[in-house]
C-alpha positions as CSV (number, residue, x, y, z in Angstrom):
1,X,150.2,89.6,-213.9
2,X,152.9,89.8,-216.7
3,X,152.8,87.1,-219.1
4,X,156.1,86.7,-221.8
5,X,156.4,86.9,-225.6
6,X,152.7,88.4,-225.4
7,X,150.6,85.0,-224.7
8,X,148.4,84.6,-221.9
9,X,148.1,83.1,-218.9
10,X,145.7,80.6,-218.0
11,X,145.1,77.8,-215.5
12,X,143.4,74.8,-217.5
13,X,143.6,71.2,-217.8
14,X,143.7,71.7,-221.8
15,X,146.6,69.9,-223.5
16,X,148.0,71.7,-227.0
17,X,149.1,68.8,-229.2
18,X,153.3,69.7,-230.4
19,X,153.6,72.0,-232.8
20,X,157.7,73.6,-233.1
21,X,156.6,75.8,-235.8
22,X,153.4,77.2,-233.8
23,X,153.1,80.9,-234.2
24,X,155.0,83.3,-231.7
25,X,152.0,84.9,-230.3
26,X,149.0,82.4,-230.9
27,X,149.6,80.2,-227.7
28,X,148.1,80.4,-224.1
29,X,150.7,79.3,-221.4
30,X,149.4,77.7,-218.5
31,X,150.5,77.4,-214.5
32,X,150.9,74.2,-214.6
33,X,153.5,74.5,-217.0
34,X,155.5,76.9,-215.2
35,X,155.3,75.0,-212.5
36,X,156.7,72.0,-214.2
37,X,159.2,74.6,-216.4
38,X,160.5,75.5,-212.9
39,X,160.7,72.5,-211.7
40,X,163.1,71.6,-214.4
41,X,165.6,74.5,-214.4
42,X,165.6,73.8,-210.6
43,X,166.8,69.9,-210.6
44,X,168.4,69.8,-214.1
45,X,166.3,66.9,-215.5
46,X,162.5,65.9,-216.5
47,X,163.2,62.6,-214.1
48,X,164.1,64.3,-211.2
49,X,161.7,67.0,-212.1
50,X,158.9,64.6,-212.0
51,X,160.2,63.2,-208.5
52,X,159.8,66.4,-207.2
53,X,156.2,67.0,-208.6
54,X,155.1,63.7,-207.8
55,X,154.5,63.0,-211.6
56,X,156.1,60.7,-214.5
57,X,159.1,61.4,-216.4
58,X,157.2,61.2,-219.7
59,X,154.2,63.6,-218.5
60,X,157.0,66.3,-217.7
61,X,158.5,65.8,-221.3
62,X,155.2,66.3,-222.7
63,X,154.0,69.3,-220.4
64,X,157.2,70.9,-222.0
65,X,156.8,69.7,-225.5
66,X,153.4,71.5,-224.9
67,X,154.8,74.8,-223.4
68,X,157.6,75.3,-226.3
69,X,154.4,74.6,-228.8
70,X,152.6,77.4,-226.9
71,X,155.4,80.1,-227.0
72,X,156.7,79.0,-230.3
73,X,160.3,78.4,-229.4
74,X,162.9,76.1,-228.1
75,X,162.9,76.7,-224.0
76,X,165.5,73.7,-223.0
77,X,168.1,71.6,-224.3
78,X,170.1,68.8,-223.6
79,X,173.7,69.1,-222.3
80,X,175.1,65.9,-221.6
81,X,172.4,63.9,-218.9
82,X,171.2,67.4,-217.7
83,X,168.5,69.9,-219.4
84,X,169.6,73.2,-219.7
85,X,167.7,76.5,-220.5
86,X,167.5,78.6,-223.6
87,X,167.7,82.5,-223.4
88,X,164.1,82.0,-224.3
89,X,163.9,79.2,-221.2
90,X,165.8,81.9,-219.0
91,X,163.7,84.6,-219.5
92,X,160.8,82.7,-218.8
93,X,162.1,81.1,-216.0
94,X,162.8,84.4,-214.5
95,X,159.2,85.5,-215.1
96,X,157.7,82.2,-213.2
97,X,158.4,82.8,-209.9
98,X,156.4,86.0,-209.6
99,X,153.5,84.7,-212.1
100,X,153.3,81.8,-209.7
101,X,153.8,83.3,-206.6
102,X,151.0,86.0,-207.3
103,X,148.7,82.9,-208.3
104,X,149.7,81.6,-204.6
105,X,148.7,84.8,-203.4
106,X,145.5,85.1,-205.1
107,X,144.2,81.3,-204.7
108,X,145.1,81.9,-200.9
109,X,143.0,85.4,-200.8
110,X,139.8,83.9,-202.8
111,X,140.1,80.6,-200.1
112,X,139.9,83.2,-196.9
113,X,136.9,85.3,-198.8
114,X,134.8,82.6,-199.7
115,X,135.4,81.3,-196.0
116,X,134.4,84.1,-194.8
117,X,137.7,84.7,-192.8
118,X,138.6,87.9,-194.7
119,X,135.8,89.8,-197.2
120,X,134.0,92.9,-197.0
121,X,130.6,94.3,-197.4
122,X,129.3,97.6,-198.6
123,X,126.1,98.4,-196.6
124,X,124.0,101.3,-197.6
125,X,120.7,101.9,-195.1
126,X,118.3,104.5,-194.4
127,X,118.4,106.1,-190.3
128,X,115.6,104.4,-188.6
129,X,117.0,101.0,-189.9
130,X,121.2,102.3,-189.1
131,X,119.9,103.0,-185.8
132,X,117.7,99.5,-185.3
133,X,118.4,96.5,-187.3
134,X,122.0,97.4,-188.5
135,X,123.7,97.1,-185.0
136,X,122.4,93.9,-184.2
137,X,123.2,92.4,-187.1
138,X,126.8,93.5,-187.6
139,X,127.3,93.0,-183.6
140,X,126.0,89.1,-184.6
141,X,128.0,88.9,-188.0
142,X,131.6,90.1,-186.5
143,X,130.7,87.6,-184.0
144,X,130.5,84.6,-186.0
145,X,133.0,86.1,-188.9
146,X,135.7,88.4,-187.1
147,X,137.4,88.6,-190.3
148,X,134.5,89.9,-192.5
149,X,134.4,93.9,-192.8
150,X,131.3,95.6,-193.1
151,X,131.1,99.6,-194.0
152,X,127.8,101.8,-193.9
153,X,126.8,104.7,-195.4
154,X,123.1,105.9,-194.6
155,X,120.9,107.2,-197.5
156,X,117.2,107.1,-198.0
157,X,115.6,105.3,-200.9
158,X,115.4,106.0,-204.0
159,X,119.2,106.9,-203.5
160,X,119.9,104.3,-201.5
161,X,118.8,101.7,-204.7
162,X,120.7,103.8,-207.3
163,X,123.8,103.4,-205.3
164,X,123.0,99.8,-205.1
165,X,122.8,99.7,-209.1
166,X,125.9,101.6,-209.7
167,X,127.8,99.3,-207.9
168,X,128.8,101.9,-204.9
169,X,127.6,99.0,-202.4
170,X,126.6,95.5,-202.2
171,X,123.7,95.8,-199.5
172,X,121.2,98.7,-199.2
173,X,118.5,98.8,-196.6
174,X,115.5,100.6,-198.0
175,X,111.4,100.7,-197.6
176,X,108.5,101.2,-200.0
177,X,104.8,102.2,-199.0
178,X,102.2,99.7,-199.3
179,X,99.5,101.6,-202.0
180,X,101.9,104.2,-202.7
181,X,101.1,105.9,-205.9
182,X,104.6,105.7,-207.1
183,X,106.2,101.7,-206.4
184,X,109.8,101.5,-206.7
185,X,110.4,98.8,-208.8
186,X,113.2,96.3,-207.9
187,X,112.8,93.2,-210.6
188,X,116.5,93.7,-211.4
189,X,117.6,93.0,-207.6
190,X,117.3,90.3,-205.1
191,X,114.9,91.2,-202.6
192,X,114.9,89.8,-199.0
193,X,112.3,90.8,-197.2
194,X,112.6,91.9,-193.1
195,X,109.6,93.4,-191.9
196,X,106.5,95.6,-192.2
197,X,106.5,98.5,-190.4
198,X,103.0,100.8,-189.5
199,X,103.1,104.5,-189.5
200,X,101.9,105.6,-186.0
201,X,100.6,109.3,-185.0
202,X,103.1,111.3,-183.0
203,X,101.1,114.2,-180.5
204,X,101.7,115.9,-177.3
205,X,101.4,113.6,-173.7
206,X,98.5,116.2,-173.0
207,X,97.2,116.3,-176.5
208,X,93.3,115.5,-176.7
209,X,93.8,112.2,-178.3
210,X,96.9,110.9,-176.2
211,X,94.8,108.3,-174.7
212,X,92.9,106.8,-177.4
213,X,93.7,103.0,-178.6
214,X,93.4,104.5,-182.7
215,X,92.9,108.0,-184.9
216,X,92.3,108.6,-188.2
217,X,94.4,110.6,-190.3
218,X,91.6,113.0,-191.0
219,X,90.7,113.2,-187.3
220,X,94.0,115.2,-187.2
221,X,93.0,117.6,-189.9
222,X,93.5,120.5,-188.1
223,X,96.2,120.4,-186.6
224,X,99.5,121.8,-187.4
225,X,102.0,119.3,-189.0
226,X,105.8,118.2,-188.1
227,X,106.8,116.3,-191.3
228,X,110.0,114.0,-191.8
229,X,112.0,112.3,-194.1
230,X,111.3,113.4,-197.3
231,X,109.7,110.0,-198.6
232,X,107.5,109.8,-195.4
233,X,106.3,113.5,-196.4
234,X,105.5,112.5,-199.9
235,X,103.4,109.7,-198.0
236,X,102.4,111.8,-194.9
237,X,100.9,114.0,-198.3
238,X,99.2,111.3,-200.0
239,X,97.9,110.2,-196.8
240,X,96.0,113.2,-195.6
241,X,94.7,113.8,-199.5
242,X,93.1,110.3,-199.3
243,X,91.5,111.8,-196.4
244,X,90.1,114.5,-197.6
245,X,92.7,117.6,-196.6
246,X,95.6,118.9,-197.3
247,X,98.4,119.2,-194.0
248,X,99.2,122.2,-193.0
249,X,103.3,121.9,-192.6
250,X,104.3,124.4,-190.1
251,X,108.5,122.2,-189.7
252,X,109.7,120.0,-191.7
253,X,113.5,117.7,-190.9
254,X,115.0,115.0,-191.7
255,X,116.0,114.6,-188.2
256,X,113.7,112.1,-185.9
257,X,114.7,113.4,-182.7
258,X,113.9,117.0,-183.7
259,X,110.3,115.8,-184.9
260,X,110.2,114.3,-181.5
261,X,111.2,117.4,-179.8
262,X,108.4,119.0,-181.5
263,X,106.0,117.3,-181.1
264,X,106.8,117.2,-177.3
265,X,106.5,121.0,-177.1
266,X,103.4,121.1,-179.0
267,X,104.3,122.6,-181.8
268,X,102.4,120.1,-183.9
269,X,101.6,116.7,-184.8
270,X,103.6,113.9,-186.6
271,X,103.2,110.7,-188.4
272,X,106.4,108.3,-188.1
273,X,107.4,104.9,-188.9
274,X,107.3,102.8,-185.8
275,X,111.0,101.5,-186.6
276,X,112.0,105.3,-186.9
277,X,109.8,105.9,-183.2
278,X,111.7,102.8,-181.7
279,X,115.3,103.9,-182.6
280,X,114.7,107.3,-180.8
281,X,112.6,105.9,-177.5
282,X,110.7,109.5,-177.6
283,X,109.8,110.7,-174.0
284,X,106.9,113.5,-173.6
285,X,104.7,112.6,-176.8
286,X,102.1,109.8,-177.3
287,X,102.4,107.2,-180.2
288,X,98.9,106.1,-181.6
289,X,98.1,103.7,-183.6
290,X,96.6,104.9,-187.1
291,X,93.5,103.3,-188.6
292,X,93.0,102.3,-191.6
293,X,96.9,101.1,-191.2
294,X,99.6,102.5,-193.7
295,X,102.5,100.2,-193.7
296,X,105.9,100.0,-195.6
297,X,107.4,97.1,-196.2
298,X,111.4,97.1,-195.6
299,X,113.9,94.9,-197.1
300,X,117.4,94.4,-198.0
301,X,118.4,94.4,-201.9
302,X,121.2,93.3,-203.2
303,X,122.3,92.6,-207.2
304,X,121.7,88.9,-208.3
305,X,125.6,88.5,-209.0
306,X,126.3,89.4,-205.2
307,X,123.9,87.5,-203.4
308,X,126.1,84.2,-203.8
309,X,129.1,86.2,-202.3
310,X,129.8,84.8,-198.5
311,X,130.3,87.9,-196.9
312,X,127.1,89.3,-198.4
313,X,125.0,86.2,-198.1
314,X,126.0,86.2,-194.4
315,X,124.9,89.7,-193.6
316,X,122.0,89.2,-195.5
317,X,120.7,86.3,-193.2
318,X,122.0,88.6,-189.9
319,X,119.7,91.4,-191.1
320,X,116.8,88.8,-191.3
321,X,117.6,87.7,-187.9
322,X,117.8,91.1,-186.3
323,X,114.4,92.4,-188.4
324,X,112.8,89.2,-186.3
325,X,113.6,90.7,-183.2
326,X,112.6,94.0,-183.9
């Protein structure tokens, strides 16, 4: 917005006392002002000025008497029984209807935002959760709030939380292991917690423990390894070495179908997150429980400044609702 003879705008309920020999630059002009400035030029007189704005004749005098203190010059003068603008006035004037109208604009743009009729969200999510809670929850909030928008981007943590911190989105889905030897922090961020998700052994339908109810990690020692995600590895790593052996990784992708696929034509053995399992609905392998349970705990973070926001706060709560159905 442009504001004249280098003052600033400002919408306040402040008054500046009269002053005709205030400095040039050291005054704030407020809406208000213009409105009543406007108002003025428009009908030629403070009384029927303050018809029109539904105010006194006095309080438009002294709104003026306020604005000409603020810019430091004259901005209307009497000609007869009608006020008439100065160049100064004129200028001004001129500059109102846009300063005002933009105001309009804005007021009317924050209103549909924080009523969630307009708005957008920024979601960042790693793939099992993109593929699982994210539809759900978007499906649910575009129900209730056709205006909001809501983009997505997929990345695994840690990116995922730098994103998040560099203000490249307002949401990012993202995991941590229970135990892990390295915790991601996240005191900085406001944390809403979804779920907890167990890692389950991936094998073969005809594999010698496709039946049982449980395995151990170290009663699939031998075996040859599929490994994920990069973060499930590291953990798939620190898993087996709590066990006592080290995996031999014959194929390694980021891609959970093609660990699937895999698996199914015995290639190897996996360990997955059952979310991860769930958004692929894997046909020709086995899913076992693993005993002593590894877990990883999956929330939504968000910065402290956005969590107030509508749009975000209502995603936020659709996430939670579709985590609960998971």
């Amino acid at each position: 917005m442009y504001a004249p003879y280098g003052t600033t705008l400002k919408e306040s309920t402040h008054y500046w006392p009269p002053h005709p020999r205030l400095p040039y630059d050291s005054g704030v002009i407020e809406a208000r002002h213009l409105r009543v400035l406007r108002a003025v030029a428009t009908t030629g007189s403070f009384s029927a000025a303050g018809r029109e704005l539904g105010c006194t004749q006095p309080a438009v005098s002294q709104q003026m008497k306020a604005l000409e203190a603020s810019v430091g010059t004259p901005l209307l003068v009497r000609s007869g029984r009608e006020m008439r603008l100065t160049q100064a006035g004129e200028a001004l004037v001129r500059h109102a209807s846009g300063i005002l109208a933009g105001l309009t604009a804005a007021e009317e743009e924050v209103a549909a935002i924080a009523g969630l009729r307009a708005g957008r969200v920024r979601l960042v999510s790693f793939p099992s959760g993109s593929s699982t809670l994210v539809p759900t929850a978007l499906a649910a909030l575009r129900a209730a709030h056709p205006g909001t928008r809501v983009s997505l981007e997929e990345a695994e943590p840690p990116r995922s939380v730098e994103l998040l911190r560099g203000g490249d989105c307002d949401l990012a889905l993202a995991f941590r292991y229970e135990g892990a030897a390295l915790v991601e922090e996240w005191d900085d961020l406001v944390v809403r917690p979804l779920l907890t998700d167990r890692l389950v052994a991936l094998v073969p339908e005809r594999h010698r423990l496709a039946r049982a109810e449980s395995v151990a990690v170290a009663d699939l020692a031998e075996e040859p390894w599929i490994a994920g995600c990069p973060r499930c590895r590291g953990q798939l790593v620190e898993a087996c070495a709590n066990a006592g052996f080290t995996p031999r990784i014959d194929f390694a992708t980021d891609d959970y179908p093609a660990v699937i696929g895999l698996v199914r034509a015995g290639l190897g053995v996996a360990v997955l997150p059952q979310l991860a399992v769930e958004s692929v609905r894997p046909t020709g392998v086995r899913a076992v429980r693993l005993e002593p349970a590894v877990r990883r705990e999956i929330v939504a973070l968000t910065l402290p400044d956005l969590a107030p926001v509508p749009a975000v706060a209502a995603t936020l709560e659709q996430l939670a609702r579709a985590a609960g159905h998971v």
